[in-house]
N, C-alpha and C positions, 0 to 999 in steps of 0.2 A: 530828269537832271542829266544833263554831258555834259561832255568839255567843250562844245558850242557854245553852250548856254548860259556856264557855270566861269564867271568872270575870276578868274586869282589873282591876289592883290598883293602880292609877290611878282614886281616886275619880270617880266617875261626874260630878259638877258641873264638877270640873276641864277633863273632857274641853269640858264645852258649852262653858263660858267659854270655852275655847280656840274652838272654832267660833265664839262669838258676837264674840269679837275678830279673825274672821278669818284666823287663824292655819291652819283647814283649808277647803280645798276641798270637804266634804262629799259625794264623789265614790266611788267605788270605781276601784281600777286600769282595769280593762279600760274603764268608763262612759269614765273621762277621755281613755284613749287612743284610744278611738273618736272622741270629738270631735277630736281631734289627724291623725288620717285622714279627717274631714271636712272641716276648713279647709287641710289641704294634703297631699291624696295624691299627689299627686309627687315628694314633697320624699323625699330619702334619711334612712330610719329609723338605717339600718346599713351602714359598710361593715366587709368581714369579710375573710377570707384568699382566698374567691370572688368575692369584688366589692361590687355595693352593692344593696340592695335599698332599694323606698320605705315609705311607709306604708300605703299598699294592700294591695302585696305580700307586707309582714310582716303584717297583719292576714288575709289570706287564709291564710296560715300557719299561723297563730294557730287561725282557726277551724276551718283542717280538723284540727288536732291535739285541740281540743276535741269536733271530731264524732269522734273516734276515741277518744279518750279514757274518752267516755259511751258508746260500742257495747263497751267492755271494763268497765262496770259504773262508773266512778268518778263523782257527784254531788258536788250542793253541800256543805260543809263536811269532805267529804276530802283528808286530807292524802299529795298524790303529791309522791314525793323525786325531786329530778334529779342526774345526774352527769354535766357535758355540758360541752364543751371549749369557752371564748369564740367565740360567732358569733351568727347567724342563730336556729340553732333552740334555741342555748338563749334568746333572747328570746323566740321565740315560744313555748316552751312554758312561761317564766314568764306571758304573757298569755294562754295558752290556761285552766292551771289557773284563772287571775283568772275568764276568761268562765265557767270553771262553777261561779263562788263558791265554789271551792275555797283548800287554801292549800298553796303550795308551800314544799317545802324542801330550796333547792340546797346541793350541799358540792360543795369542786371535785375533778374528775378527782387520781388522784394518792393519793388517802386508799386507806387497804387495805380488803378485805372484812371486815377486825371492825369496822372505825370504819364503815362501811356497814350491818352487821348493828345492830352498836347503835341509830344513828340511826332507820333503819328500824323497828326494834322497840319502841323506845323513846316512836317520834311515832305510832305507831299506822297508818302509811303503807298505802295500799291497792296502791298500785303505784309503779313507778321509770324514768323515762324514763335511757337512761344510752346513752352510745356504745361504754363497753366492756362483757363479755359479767359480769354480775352475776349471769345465772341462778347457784341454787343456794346463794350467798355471802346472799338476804336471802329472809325469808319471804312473798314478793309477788310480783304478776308483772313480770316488768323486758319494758321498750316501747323498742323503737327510734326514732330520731325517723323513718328511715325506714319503719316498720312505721304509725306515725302519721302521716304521708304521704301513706297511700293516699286516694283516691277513698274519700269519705264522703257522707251525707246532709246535707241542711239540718241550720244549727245557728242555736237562739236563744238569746243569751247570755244569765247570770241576773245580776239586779242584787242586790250583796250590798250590808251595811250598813255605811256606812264605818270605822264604829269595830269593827266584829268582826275577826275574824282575815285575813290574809291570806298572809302571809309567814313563816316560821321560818329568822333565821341563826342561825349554828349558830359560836360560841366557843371552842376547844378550851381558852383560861385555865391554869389550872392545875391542874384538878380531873383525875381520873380517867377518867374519860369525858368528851366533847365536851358542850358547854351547848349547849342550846337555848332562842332567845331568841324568843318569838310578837309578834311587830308588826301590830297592825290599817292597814289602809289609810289612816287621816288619819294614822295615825304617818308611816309612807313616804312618801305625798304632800307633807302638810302641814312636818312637823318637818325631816325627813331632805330634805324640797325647798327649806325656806327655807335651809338651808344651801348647799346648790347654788345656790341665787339669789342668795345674796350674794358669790359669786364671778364674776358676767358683769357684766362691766362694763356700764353703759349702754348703752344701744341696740345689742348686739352679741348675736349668738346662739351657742350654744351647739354644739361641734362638739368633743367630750367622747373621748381616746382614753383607757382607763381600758387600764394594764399589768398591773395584778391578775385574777385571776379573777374575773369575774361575778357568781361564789358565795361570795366571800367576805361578811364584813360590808360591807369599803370597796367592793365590785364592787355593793353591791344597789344604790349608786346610778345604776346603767346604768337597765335596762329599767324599773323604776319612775319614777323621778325624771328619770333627762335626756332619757325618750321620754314618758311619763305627763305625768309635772307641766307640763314647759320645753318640749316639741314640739322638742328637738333631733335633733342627729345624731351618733350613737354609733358609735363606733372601736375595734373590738376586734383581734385576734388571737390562734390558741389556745394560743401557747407567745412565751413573751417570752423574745428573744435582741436586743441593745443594736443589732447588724446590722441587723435585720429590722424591726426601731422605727425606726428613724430612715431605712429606705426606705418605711415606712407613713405617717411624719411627712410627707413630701414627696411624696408620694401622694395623700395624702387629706386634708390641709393642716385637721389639728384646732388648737381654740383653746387646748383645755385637754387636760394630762397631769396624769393620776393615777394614782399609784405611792407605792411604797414608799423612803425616802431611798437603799438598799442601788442601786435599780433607776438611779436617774439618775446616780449616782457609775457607774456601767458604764457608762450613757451618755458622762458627761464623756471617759469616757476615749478615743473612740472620735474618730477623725478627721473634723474640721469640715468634710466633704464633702458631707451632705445639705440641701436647703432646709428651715432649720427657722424661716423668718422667720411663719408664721403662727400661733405660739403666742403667745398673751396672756397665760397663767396656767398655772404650774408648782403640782402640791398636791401634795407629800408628804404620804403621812398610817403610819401603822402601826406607828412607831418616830420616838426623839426625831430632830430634825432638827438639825446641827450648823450655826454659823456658816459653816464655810469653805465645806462643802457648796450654801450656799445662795447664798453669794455666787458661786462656779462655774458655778451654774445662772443665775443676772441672768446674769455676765458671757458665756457662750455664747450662751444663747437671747434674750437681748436682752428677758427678761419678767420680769411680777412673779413673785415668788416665797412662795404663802401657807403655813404651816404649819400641818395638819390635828391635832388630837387628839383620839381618839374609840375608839368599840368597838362591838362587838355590844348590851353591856349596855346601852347608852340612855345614852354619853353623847358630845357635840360642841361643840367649842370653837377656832376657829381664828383666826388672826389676818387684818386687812383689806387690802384692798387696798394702801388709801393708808396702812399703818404703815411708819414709819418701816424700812429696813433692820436696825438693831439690835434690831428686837422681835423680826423673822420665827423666831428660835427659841425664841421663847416658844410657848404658846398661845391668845393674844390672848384677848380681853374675850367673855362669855359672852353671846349671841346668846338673848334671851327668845324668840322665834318659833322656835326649837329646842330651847333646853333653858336652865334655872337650874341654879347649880354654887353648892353653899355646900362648905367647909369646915370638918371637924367632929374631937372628939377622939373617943376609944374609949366617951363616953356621947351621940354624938351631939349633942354640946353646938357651936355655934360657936368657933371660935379668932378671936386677934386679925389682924390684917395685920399680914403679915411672918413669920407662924409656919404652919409647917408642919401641916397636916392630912389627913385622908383629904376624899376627894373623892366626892362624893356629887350625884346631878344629878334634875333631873323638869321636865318640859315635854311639848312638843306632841311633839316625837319619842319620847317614853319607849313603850318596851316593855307590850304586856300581860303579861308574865308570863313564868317558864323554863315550859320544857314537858318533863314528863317525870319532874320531880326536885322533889319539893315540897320539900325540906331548902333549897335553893337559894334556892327565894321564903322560906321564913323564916330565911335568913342576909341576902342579898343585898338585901330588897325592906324597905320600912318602911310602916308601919299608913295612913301618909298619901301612899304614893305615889313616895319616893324610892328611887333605886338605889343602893346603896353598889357603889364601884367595887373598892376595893381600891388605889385607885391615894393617889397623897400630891402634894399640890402648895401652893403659895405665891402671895398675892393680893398684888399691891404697892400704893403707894396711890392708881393712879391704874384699879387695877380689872383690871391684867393677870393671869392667871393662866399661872405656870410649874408643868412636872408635875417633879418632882422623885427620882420612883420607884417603886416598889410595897412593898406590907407586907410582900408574902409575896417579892419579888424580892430579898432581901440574904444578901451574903455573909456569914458570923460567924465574924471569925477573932478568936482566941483572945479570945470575947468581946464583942468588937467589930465593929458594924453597920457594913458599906460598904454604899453603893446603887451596884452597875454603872452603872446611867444616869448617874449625876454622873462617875462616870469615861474612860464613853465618850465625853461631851461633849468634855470635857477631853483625852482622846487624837486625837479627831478635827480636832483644828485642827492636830497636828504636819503638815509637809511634806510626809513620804516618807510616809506613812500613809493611804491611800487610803479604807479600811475598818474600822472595829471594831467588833468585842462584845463583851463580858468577863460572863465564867464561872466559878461558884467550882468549883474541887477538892477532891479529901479528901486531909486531913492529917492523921497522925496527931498530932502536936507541936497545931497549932493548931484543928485542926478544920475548918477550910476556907482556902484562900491562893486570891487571885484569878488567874484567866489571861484574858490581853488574849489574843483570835482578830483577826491581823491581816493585813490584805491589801496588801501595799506597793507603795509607788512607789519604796525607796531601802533603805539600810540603817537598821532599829532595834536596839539590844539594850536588856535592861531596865534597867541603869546609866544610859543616852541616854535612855530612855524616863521614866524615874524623876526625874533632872534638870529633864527638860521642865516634869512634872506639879507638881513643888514649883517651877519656877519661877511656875506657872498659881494654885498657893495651893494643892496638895492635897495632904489630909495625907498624911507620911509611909505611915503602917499602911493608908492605902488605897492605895497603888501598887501595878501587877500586879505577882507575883513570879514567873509563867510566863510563857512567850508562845508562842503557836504560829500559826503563819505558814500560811498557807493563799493559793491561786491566788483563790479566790472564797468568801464566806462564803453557806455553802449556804443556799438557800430552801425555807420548808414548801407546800404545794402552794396552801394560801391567799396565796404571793408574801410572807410575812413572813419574818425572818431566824429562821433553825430551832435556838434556843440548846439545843434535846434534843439534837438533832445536836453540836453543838460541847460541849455536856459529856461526850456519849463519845468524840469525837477528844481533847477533852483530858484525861480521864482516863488 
């Protein structure tokens, strides 16, 4: 895979514009993070579950995994897959593939050997750096990072082109197989970084502990953007338990936490014993963010609290610093230095303010392309550059956009469309109710009835729960008619709430 080869469907002028307004650094990953290890290699790149390394340190890393990498055959515009637990060396061997103008494509630990074989086969992948033992599960050779360790030769890194390939996250969505989304370098820098910029306050840096996997969508903003772009300090850990976070919070005293809302609601619950006065900025992103939730998070951590919405496919919109508390579970005004959000009906036509449409976005973060599935770029992608998300939301008139649900997300009972998101809003501000998600069932009578998956602080039943929801305005025929009560609502390995899981517990 190069940028010969590798068609972006983001017209070409678009992109300059965007360079000539500044909008991209014109850089490549590995170019900018070198400069970033020239104005301060002592400074801590990472602290991990081992300690902390700088930017020296993680660039020596780096390099010798790239002189290892080319003594086992892999060059410029090859695509090596990683499967490597948050730390150290999955950073550096995202910036290793960078120095050899390759592109890499992490999935996190946790995905089975088919979701492995797929991706692999699928991306054309020459090799797999992974911790656990992949031999035989893909058709390449799988590299330890200790085997890329070794004692290597000199290495000179190649400068790729900022707008070619660089990166493949990877969407599991809803489709059958996992999506692959190709991002060039000024996408990740430029788009995906103006959005990390506008969450550090003034003259304050950046000290970034990210609760997701690295490899997810929401985790690629680690080693590109808060080491590349920002010359930050990045906070990982390779398995997130609410314990373990908040003895790393007071540890390694980050500004900002990025999670998912499931992840901090475990936090809440957890006894106010650790020093967490060094947080500036809470961002949930990867699921809707409720009121009570968010107000939780102010009242503990004593910070702002922005509300993230976005995806693999190219699109990001979050709300500001200085918004008022009542927006934070919106998702605030649409950021030009990352992405345009129009609102459109089933011909792509604009809708008015106040009315409901799909959600469609293109800017400097937009994607080149899926990789792998051309049906995808001619559903999902448009002749001029946009992505249709699939998602639905609402512009009010002072230009906020709420997401209000997905096309393909709704339950259809006898007939009739619920959106779970509008309900789980709505169940998450009850008292005793810690957690939800709701999941339709099969019926025979109706064809689907909804089930709340709830995680509580008290007692619910669905008469108590029912009450609440029409006192909140919601219609009757959308109240759950199940519930099933669960210790924790399970996570998929990318740190999102896992609703595959919970439609066969609640089946």
């Amino acid at each position: 895979m190069t940028a010969t080869t590798v068609r972006d469907l983001v017209p070409a002028e678009l992109r300059h514009r965007w360079a000539e307004q500044g909008r991209y650094p014109d850089r490549d990953i590995y170019d900018l993070f070198s400069l970033r290890v020239f104005l301060r290699p002592e400074q801590a790149a990472v602290i991990d579950d081992d300690g902390e390394v700088s930017y020296a340190e993680l660039n020596e890393l780096a390099l010798l995994m790239a002189a290892n990498l080319r003594r086992h055959g892999v060059g410029a515009g090859d695509v090596v897959a990683t499967q490597l637990a948050n730390g150290r060396h999955a950073c550096a061997a995202d910036l290793a593939v960078a120095a050899l103008g390759g592109v890499v494509l992490p999935f996190p630990v946790g995905r089975g050997s088919h979701e492995a074989r797929s991706l692999v086969t699928r991306s054309g992948a020459v090799a797999v750096i992974a911790d656990e033992d992949l031999a035989g599960a893909v058709p390449c050779p799988v590299l330890t990072p200790r085997e890329l360790l070794a004692p290597a030769g000199a290495f000179t890194p190649v400068r790729s082109d900022p707008n070619g390939p660089a990166r493949i996250l990877v969407s599991s969505g809803s489709e059958a197989e996992p999506k692959m989304v190709l991002y060039s370098h000024n996408a990740l820098l430029g788009g995906r970084g103006a959005f990390v910029g506008r969450l550090i306050p003034p003259g304050e840096e950046l000290r970034a502990l990210f609760l997701v996997p690295l490899a997810s969508s929401f985790g690629s903003n680690g080693t590109t953007v808060t080491l590349a772009r920002h010359g930050g300090t990045l906070v990982v850990q390779r398995k997130f338990t609410p314990e373990s976070t908040l003895d790393l919070i007071e540890r390694a005293r980050p500004t900002h936490l990025f999670g998912v809302p499931t992840m901090f609601r475990m936090l809440l619950d957890q006894p106010r014993t650790s020093d967490t006065s060094s947080i500036r900025v809470i961002a949930p992103g990867g699921a809707q963010l409720d009121a009570t939730t968010a107000q939780a998070c102010r009242d503990a951590f004593g910070c702002t609290v922005v509300n993230v919405y976005g995806s693999a496919d190219g699109v990001n919109c979050h709300t500001a610093l200085d918004d008022p508390a009542e927006r934070t579970t919106g998702a605030g005004r649409p950021n030009p230095a990352v992405a345009e959000i129009r609102l459109v009906d089933d011909a792509l036509q604009p809708v008015p303010v106040g009315t409901a449409g799909e959600i469609i976005a293109r800017g400097p973060m937009s994607p080149m392309r899926y990789v792998g599935d051309d049906d995808l770029n001619a559903r999902y992608r448009t002749p001029d550059g946009w992505v249709r998300t699939g998602d639905l939301g609402v512009f009010d008139s002072d230009g906020y956009l709420t997401v209000v649900g997905r096309r393909k997300d709704v339950v259809i009972r006898g007939g009739a469309n619920i959106s779970p998101a509008e309900v789980e809003q709505a169940i998450a501000a009850h008292p005793a109710i810690r957690d939800v998600a709701c999941v339709g069932v099969p019926d025979e009578l109706m064809g689907e009835r909804l089930c709340a998956c709830l995680v509580l602080t008290g007692e619910v039943g669905v008469e108590c729960l029912s009450e609440f929801l029409a006192a909140a305005g919601i219609a009757r025929f959308k109240h759950p008619e199940r519930l099933l009560v669960l210790d924790e609502l399970p996570l998929s390995p990318a740190g999102k709430v896992d609703k595959e899981v919970l439609r066969r517990l609640a089946r």
